[in-house]
Wavefront OBJ file of the C-alpha trace (Angstrom):
o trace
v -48.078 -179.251 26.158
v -51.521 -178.918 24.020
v -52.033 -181.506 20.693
v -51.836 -178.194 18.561
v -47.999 -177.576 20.194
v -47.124 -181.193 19.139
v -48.621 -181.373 16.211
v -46.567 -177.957 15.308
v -43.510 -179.200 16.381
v -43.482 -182.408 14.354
v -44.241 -179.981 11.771
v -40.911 -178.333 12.343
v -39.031 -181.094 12.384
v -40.442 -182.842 8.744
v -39.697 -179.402 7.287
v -36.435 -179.259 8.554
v -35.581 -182.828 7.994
v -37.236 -182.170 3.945
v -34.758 -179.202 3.705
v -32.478 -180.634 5.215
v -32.439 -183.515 2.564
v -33.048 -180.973 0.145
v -30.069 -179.208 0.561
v -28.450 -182.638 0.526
v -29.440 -184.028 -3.094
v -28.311 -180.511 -4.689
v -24.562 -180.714 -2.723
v -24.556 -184.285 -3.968
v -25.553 -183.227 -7.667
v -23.282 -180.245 -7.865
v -20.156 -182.090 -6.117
v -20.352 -185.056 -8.806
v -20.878 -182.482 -11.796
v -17.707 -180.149 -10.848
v -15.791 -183.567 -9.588
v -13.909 -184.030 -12.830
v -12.492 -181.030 -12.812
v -11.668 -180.424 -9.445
v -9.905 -184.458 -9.634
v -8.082 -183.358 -12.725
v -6.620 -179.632 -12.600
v -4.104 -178.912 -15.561
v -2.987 -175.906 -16.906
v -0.920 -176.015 -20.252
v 0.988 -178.665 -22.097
v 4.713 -179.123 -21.544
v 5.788 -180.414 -24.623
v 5.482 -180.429 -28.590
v 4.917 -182.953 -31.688
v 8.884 -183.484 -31.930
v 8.901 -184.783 -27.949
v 10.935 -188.120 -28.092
v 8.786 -191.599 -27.952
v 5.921 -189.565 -28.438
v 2.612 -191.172 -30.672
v -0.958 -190.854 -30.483
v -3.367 -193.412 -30.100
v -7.170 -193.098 -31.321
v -10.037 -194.178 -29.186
v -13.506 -195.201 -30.150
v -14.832 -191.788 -29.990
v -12.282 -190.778 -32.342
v -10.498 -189.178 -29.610
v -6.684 -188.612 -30.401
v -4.779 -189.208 -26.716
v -0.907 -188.912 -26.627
v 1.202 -191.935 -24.901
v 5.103 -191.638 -24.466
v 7.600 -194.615 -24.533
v 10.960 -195.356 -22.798
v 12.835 -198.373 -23.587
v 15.405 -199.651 -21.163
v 18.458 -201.194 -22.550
v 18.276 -204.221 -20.165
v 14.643 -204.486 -20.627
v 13.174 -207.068 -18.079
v 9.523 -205.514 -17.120
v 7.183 -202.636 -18.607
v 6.072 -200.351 -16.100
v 2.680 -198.771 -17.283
v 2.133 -195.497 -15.646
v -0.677 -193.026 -14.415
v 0.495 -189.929 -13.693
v -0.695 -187.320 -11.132
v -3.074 -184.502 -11.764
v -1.208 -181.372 -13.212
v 1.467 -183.009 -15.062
v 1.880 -184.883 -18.408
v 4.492 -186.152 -20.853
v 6.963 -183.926 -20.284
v 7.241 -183.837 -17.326
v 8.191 -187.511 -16.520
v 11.430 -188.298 -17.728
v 13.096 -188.422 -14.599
v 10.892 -191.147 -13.616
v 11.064 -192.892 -16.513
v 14.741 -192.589 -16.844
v 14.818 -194.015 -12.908
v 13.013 -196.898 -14.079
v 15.067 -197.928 -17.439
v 18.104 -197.836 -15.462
v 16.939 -200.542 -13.390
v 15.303 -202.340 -16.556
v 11.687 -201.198 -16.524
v 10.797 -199.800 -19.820
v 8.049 -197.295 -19.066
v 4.573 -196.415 -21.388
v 2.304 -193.656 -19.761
v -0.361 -191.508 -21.820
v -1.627 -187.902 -20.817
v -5.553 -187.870 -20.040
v -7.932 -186.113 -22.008
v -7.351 -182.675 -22.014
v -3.514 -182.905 -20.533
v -0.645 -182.432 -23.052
v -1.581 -182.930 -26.750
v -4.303 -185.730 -25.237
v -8.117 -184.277 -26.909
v -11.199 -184.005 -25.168
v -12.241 -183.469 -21.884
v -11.405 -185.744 -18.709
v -13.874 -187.394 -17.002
v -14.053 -191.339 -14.300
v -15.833 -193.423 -17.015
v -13.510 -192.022 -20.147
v -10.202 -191.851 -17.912
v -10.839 -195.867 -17.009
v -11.697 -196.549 -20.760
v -8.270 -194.733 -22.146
v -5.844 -196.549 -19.843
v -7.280 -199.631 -20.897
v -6.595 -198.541 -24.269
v -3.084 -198.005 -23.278
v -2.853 -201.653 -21.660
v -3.893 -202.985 -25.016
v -1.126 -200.638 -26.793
v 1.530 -202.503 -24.324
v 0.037 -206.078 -25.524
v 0.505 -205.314 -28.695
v 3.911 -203.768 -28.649
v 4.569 -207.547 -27.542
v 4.403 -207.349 -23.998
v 2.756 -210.375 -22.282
v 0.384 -209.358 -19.447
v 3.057 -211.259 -16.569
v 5.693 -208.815 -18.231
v 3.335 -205.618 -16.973
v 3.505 -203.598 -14.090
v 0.557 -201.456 -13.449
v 2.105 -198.194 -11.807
v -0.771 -195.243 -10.326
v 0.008 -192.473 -8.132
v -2.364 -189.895 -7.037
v -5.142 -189.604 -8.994
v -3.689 -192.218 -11.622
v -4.382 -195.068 -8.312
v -7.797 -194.719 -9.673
v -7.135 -195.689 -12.796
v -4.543 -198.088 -12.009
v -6.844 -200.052 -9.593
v -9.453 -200.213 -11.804
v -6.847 -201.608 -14.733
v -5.317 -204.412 -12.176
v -8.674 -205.400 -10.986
v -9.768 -206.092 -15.116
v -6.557 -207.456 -16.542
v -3.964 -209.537 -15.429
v -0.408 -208.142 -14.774
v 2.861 -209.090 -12.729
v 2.074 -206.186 -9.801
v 0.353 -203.462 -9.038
v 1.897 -200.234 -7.500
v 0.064 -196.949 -5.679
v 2.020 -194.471 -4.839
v -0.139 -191.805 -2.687
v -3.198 -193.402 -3.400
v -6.872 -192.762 -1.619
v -9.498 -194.953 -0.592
v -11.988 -192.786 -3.024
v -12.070 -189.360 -4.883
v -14.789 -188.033 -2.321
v -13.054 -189.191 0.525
v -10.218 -187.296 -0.026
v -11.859 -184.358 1.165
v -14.542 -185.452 3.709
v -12.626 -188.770 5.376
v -16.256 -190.476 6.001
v -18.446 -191.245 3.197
v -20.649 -188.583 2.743
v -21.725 -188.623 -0.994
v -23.686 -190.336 -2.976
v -21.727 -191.749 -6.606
v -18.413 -191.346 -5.051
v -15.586 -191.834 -8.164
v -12.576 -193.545 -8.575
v -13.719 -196.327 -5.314
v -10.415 -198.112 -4.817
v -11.333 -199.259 -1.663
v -14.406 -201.452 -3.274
v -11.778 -203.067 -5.575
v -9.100 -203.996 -3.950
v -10.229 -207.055 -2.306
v -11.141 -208.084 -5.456
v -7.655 -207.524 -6.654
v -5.258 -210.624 -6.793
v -1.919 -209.296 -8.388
v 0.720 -208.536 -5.488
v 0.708 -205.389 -4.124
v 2.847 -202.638 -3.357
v 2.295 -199.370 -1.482
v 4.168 -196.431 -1.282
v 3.024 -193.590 1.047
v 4.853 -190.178 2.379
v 4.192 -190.042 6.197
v 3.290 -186.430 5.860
v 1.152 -186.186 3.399
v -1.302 -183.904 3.670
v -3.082 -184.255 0.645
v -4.195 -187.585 0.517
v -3.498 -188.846 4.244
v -1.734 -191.934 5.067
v -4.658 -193.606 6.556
v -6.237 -193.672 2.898
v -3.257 -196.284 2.031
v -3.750 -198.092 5.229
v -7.279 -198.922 4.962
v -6.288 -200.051 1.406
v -3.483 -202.212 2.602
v -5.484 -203.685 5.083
v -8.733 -204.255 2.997
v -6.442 -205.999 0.207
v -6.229 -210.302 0.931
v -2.786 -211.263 -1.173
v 0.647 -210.607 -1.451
v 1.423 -206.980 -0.448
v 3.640 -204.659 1.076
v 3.390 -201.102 2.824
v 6.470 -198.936 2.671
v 6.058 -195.300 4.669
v 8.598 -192.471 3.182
v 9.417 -190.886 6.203
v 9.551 -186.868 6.359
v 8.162 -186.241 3.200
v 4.114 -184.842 1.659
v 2.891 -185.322 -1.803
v 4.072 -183.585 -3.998
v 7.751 -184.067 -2.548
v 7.337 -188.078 -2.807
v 10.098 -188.190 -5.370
v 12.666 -185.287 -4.387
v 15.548 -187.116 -2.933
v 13.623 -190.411 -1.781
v 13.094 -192.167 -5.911
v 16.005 -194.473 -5.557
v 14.253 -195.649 -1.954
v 11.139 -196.674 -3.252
v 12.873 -198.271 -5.890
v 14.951 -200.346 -3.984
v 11.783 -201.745 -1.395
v 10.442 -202.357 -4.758
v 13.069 -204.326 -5.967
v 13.087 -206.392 -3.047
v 9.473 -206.721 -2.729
v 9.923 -208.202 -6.631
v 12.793 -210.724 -5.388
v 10.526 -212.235 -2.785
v 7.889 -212.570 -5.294
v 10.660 -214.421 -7.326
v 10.929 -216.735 -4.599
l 1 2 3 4 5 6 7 8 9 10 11 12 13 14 15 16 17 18 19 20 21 22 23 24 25 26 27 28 29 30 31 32 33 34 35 36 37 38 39 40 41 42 43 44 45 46 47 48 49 50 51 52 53 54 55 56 57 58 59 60 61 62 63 64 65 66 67 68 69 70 71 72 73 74 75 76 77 78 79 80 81 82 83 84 85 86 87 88 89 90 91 92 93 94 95 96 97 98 99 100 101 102 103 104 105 106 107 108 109 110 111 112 113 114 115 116 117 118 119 120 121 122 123 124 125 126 127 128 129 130 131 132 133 134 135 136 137 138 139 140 141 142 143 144 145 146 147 148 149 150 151 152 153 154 155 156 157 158 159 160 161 162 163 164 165 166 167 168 169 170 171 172 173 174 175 176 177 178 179 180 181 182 183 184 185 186 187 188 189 190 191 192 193 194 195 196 197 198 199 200 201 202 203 204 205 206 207 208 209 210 211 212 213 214 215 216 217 218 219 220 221 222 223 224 225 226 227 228 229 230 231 232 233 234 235 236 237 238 239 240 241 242 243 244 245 246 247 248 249 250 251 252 253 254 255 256 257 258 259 260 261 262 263 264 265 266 267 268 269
């Protein structure tokens, strides 16, 4: 083979590689500006003004974002919650109900966008409005030992970011991921991946506790693993067995209330 031939096949290969990385940069730029709304899907609010425990909370940006409050009777912990994608206030008062009747009173807010929450969703404002709602719970009076920082799906983002800048009693994902990206392509693939839990949670030194259906297909079990492994202090792994996503709760609630009530009594130890 001639100098020309070479020459024209290293040719071949920079301008495929240069496409190649080409084609790359614009996935990576058109993944991370649709993200946001891919991560957080919602259709049309549940509930009115008159819903019960209802206010709204302002943000810096003048933003007006609705929370929702249960009190239990035999109040002993607040659970603050993150909801999944596609619901909001309305939807969670079987949840919340759960909860007070084992004496968790329960604060969640809808994200921007979701319920009668303004605005439009996106990572950086999602991880600035739960804070605001941790600050709402420490000034309702609850001390930061007295809060448990609840996520599941999408809200493990938020929730992990919130444990790993405040302190709190626990932190609980239910069906959480390892990132947003990862989700969907299992290796890191993408540049400015959102919602990294997996960076975090070593960093993370509130007890842990995982809750994970076996059959989940949309975020995979292994995404919960890897986070359970990755994370150095007290923790605990609990597998729903026979049960996806979006069917976590349907029959099994009371289950994954009880393994959290006796991871709490060995903390209490």
């Amino acid at each position: 083979m001639g100098l020309k031939a070479n020459n024209l096949i290293s040719l071949n290969w920079k301008r495929l590689i240069g496409s190649t990385m080409i084609i790359y940069c614009i996935l990576t730029i058109y993944v991370y500006v649709i993200s946001d709304r891919l991560m957080f899907p919602y259709n049309q609010s549940s509930y009115d003004i008159q819903l019960k425990g209802l206010n709204i909370l302002t943000t810096k940006d003048n933003t007006k974002l609705a929370v929702r409050f249960w009190k239990s009777s035999n109040e002993k912990n607040l659970i603050l919650y993150l909801h999944g994608n596609y619901l909001d206030l309305g939807d969670l008062d079987f949840i919340a109900e759960k909860f007070n009747e084992q004496g968790y009173s329960f604060l969640t807010m809808d994200y921007r966008g979701y319920g009668l929450s303004e605005g439009k969703v996106s990572e950086k404002n999602a991880y600035q409005d739960s804070q605001l709602l941790f600050d709402y719970a420490i000034k309702l009076g609850y001390l930061h030992k007295k809060i448990i920082i609840v996520g599941r799906s999408i809200g493990t983002g938020l929730a992990t970011e919130l444990a790993l800048n405040n302190r709190s009693k626990a932190l609980i994902l239910i069906s959480p991921f390892v990132s947003a990206y990862r989700v969907v392509t299992k290796i890191p693939l993408f540049l400015f991946d959102k919602f990294d839990n997996l960076s975090k949670i070593s960093k993370i030194t509130e007890p842990l506790f995982i809750v994970h259906g076996n059959l989940d297909a949309v975020i995979h079990p292994w995404h919960s693993l890897d986070l359970y492994n990755n994370y150095k202090g007290i923790k605990y792994r609990h597998l729903i067995q026979g049960v996806g996503h979006n069917d976590l709760f349907d029959e099994n609630f009371d289950e994954i209330l009880n393994q959290f009530e006796l991871f709490s009594q060995k903390l209490s130890e």
